[in-house]
C-alpha positions as CSV (number, residue, x, y, z in Angstrom):
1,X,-22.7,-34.3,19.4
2,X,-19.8,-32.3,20.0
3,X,-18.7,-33.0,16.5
4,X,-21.9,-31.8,14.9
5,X,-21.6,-28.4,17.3
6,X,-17.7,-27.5,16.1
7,X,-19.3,-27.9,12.4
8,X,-22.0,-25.3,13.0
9,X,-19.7,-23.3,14.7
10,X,-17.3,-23.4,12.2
11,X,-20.1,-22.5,9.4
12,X,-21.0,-19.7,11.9
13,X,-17.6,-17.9,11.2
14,X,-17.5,-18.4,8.0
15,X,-19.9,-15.6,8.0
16,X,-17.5,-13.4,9.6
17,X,-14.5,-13.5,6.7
18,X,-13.9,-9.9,6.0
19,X,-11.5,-10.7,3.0
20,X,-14.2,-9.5,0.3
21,X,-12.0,-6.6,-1.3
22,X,-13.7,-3.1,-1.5
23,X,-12.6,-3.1,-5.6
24,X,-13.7,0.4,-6.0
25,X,-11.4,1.8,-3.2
26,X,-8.3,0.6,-5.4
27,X,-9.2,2.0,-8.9
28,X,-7.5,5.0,-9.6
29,X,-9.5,8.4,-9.9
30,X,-8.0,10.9,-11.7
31,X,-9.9,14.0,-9.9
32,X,-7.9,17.1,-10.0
33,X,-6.4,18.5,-6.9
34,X,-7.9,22.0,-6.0
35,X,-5.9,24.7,-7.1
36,X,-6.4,26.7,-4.1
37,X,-3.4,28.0,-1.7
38,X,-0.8,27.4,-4.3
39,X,2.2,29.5,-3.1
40,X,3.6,30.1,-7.0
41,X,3.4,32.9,-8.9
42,X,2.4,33.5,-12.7
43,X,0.1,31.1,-14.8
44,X,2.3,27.4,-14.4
45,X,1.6,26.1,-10.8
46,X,2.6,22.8,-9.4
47,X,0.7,21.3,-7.0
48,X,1.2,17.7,-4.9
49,X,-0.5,16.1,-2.2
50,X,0.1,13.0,-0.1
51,X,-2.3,11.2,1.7
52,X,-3.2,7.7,2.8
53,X,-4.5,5.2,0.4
54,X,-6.0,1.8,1.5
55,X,-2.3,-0.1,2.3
56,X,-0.4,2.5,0.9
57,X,0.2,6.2,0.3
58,X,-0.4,8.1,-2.6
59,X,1.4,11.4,-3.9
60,X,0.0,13.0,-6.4
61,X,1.4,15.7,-8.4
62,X,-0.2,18.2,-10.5
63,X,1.3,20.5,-13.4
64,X,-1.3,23.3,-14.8
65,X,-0.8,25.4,-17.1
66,X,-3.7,28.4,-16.8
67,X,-1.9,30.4,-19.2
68,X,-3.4,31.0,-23.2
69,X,-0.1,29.8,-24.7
70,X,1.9,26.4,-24.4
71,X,4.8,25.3,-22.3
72,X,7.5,23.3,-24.0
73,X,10.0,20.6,-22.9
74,X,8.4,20.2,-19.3
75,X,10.7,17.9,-17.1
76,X,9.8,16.7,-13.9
77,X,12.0,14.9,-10.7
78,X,10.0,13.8,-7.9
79,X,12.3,13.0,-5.1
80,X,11.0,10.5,-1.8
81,X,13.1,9.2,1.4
82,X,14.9,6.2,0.4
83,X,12.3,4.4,3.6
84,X,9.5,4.1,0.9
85,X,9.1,1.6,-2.0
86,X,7.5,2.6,-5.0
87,X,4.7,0.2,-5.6
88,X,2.8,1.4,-8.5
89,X,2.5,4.8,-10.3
90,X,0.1,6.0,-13.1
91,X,0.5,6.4,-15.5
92,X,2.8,3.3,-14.9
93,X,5.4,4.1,-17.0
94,X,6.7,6.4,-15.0
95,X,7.9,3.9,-12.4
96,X,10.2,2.8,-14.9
97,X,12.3,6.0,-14.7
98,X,12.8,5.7,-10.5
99,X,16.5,5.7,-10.2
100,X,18.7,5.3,-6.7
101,X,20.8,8.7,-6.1
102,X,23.9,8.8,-4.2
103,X,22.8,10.4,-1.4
104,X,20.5,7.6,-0.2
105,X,17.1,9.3,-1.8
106,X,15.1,7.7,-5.0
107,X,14.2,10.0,-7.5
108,X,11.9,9.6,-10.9
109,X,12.5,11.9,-13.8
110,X,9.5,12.3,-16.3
111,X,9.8,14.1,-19.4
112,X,6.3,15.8,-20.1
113,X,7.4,17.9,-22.6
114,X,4.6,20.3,-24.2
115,X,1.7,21.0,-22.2
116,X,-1.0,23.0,-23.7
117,X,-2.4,26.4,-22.7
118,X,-5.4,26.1,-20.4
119,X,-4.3,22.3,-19.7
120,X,-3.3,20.3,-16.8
121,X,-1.2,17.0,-16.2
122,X,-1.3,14.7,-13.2
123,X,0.6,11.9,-12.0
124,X,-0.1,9.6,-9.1
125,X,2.7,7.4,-7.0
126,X,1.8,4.9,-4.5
127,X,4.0,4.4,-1.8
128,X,4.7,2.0,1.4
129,X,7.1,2.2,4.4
130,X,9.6,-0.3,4.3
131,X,10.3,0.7,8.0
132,X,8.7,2.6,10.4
133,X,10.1,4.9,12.8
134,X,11.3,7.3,9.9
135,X,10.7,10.8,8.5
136,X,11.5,12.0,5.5
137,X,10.8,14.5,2.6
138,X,8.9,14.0,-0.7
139,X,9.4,17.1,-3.3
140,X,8.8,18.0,-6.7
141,X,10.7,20.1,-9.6
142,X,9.6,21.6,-12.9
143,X,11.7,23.0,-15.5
144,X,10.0,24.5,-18.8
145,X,11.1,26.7,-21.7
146,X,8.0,29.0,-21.9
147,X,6.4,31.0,-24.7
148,X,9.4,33.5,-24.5
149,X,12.1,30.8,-24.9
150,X,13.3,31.4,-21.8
151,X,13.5,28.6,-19.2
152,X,11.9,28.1,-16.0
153,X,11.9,26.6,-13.1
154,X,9.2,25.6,-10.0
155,X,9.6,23.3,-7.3
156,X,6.9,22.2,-4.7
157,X,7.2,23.0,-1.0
158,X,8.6,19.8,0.8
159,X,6.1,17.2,2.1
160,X,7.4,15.8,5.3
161,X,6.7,11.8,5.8
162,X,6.7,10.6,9.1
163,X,6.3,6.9,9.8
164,X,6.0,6.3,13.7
165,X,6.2,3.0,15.5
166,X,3.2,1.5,16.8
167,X,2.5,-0.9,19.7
168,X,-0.4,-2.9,20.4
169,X,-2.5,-4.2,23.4
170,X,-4.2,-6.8,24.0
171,X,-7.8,-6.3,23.8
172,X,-10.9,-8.7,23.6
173,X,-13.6,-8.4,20.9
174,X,-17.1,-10.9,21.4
175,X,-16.9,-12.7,17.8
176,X,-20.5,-11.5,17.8
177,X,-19.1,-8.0,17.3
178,X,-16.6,-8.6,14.9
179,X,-18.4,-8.5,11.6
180,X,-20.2,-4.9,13.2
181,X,-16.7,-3.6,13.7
182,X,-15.1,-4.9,10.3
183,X,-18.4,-3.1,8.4
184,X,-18.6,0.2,10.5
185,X,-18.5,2.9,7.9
186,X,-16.3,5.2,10.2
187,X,-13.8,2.5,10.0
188,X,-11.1,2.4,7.4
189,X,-9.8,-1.1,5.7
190,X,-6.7,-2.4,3.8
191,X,-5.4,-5.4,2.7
192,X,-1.7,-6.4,2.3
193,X,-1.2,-9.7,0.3
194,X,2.1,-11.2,-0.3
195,X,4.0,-14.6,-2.0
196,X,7.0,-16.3,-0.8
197,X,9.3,-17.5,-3.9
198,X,11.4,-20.3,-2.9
199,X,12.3,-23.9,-4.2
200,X,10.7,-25.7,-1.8
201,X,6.8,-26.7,-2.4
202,X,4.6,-24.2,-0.8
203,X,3.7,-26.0,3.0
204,X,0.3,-23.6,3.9
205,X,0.2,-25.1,7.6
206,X,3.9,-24.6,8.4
207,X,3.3,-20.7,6.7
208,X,-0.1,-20.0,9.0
209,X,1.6,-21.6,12.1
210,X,4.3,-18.6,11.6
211,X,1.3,-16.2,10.9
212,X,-0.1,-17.0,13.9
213,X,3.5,-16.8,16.1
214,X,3.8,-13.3,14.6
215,X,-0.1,-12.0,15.4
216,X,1.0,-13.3,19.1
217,X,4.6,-12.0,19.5
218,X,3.1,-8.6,18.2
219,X,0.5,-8.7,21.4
220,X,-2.6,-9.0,19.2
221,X,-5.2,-10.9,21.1
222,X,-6.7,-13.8,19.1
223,X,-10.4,-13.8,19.0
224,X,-11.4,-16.8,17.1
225,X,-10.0,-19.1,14.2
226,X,-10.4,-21.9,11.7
227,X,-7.4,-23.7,11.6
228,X,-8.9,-26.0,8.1
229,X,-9.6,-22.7,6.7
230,X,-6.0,-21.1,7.7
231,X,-7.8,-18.1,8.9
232,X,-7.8,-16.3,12.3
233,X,-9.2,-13.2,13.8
234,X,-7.0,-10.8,16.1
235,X,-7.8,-7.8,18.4
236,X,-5.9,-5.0,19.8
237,X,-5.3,-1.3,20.6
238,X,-3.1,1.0,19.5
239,X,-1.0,2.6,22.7
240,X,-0.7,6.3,22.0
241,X,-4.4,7.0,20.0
242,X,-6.2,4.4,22.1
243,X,-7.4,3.3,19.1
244,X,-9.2,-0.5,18.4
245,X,-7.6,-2.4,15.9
246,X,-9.0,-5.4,14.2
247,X,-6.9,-7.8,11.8
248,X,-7.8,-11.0,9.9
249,X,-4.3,-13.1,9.0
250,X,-5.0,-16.1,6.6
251,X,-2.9,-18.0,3.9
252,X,-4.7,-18.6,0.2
253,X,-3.6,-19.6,-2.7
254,X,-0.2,-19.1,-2.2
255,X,-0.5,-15.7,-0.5
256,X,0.1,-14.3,2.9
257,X,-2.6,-11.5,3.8
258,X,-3.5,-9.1,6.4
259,X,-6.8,-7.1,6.3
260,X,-6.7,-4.5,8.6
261,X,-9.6,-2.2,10.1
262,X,-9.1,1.0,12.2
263,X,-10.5,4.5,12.2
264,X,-7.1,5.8,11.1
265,X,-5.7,5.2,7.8
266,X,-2.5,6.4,9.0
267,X,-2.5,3.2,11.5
268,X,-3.3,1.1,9.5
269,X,-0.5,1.2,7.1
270,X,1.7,1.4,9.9
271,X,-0.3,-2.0,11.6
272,X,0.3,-3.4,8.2
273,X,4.2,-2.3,7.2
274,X,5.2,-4.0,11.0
275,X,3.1,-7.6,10.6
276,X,5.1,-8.1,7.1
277,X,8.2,-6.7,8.2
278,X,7.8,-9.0,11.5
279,X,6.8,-12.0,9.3
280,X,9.9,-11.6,6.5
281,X,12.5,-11.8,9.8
282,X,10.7,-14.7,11.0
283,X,11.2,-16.7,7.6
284,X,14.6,-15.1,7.3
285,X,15.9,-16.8,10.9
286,X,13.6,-20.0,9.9
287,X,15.9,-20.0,6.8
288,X,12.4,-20.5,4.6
289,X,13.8,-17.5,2.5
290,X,17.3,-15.8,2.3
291,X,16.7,-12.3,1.8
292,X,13.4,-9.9,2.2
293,X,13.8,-10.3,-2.4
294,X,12.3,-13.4,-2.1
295,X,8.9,-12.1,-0.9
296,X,6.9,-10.1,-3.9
297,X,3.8,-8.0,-3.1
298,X,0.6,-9.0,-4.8
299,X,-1.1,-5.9,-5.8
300,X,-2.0,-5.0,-9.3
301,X,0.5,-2.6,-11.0
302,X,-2.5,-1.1,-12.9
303,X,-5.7,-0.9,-10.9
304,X,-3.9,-1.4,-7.0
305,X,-6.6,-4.6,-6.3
306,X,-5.0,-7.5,-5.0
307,X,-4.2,-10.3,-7.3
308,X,-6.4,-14.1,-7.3
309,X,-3.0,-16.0,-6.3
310,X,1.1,-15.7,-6.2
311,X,1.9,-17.7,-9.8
312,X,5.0,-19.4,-10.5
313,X,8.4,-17.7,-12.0
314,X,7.4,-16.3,-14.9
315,X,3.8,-16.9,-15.3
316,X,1.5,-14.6,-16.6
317,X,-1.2,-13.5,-14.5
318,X,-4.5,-11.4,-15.0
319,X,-5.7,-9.4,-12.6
320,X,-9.4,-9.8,-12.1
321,X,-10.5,-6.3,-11.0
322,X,-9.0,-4.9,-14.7
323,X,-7.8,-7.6,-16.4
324,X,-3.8,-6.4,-16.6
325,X,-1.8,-9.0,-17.5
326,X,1.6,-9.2,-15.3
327,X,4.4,-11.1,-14.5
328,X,5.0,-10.9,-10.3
329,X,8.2,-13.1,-10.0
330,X,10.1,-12.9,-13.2
């Protein structure tokens, strides 16, 4: 009898996975910014913007040129703290040009060269803390020859990124509620999904059992799991905004996630940035991995969405939101 109960229990929460990716959030929209307040004079502005965006930020630049002639050999250097990793950029081959600088920031040069009259470029990076407790500032420069010959130059006010630390409480949540709270439209969601690359062969109990260590030693409250299922439900509230936080941890197909749901996006990422960070230390002193290199985010380069599984070195994989082929672990 008992037996019989845990399986219709265990069908009951099924129900309540929240793991069913909002696809359209992660596709790129290339909506231009507003040209209002813009602090430059003449007819070239450029214009950025940095905001939160599902796991990660985005900083989005803008160059337009509202003049009736063309400008010519347009370079661009976007500068960010050296406390942020570049994770994807559009279009992406811009993130091949990102380059360490001596002085502990990480600049990307772009070379846009002519950009017609009445025209406009724009360029999107997304970006995610690799620590929190950090501030630091993101900023832009233009140079351009314009219709006189003569060459100009523009740089963007400085954007100032600040990552605080976050501490959780324990907090209880009926699982009756949970699916209510995961689906409230005033709530905001992310996912972070990563793979471990290591020799040994891929032990999914061992990898949740850690999961589960971190949720606790974090002071998430645990509100219900399936232990067949390597999936688990926590609870908590963020200290200084008094805000409820809920997070789903589960291992599949290879990958580590974390779905995350809170009313600020800004929380979130900094919910999500600490659980990883947490977990990589934990596999470090468990000596599963050697260094945090060994542990590869999973999003699409193209589209953002997270990927069906963590391949094998070298493999080839399609991402099933836009069909990119990419190579994660090369």
């Amino acid at each position: 009898m008992n037996s019989e109960r845990k399986q219709s229990n265990d069908a009951n929460l099924k129900g309540l996975v929240v793991f069913n990716e909002e696809k359209s959030s992660k596709v790129i929209e290339q909506e231009s910014i507003s040209l209002e307040h813009v602090d430059q004079e003449d007819k070239i502005k450029i214009i950025h913007e940095f905001k939160p965006f599902g796991s990660s930020y985005r900083y989005t630049l803008l160059i337009a040129n509202q003049s009736k002639a063309p400008i010519l050999e347009a370079k661009l250097k976007i500068r960010f703290p050296e406390f942020v990793d570049l994770i994807r950029c559009h279009p992406p081959e811009c993130g091949k040009q990102l380059e360490q600088m001596e002085d502990g920031v990480k600049q990307i040069k772009i070379q846009a060269n002519k950009i017609e009259a009445n025209s406009q470029i724009q360029y999107s990076f997304f970006l995610i803390p690799l620590y929190l407790d950090a501030e630091g500032e993101i900023r832009s420069f233009l140079t351009f020859v314009n219709s006189q010959d003569y060459v100009r130059a523009l740089d963007s006010k400085p954007i100032l990124a600040i990552f605080n630390p976050i501490t959780l409480e324990r907090k209880i949540l009926p699982t009756s509620q949970i699916k209510a709270f995961s689906e409230n439209p005033q709530n905001k969601r992310a996912i972070r999904s990563i793979g471990i690359a290591n020799n040994e062969k891929f032990d999914q109990d061992l990898f949740f059992r850690l999961l589960q260590k971190v949720m606790e030693d974090q002071n998430y409250q645990l509100i219900t799991k399936i232990e067949k299922s390597r999936i688990a439900w926590y609870f908590g509230m963020d200290l200084v905004s008094g805000l409820d936080v809920l997070v789903v941890a589960q291992i599949t197909k290879n990958k580590i996630e974390w779905f995350a749901v809170c009313n600020n996006p800004h929380i979130i990422i900094s919910v999500l940035t600490k659980l990883v960070n947490e977990y990589i230390v934990l596999l470090i002193f468990r000596k599963l991995i050697e260094s945090p290199t060994q542990v590869f985010n999973l999003e699409c380069k193209n589209c953002g969405a997270v990927l069906p599984y963590f391949p094998k070195r070298g493999e080839s994989i399609s991402c099933d939101n836009c069909n990119t082929p990419q190579i994660v672990w090369a």
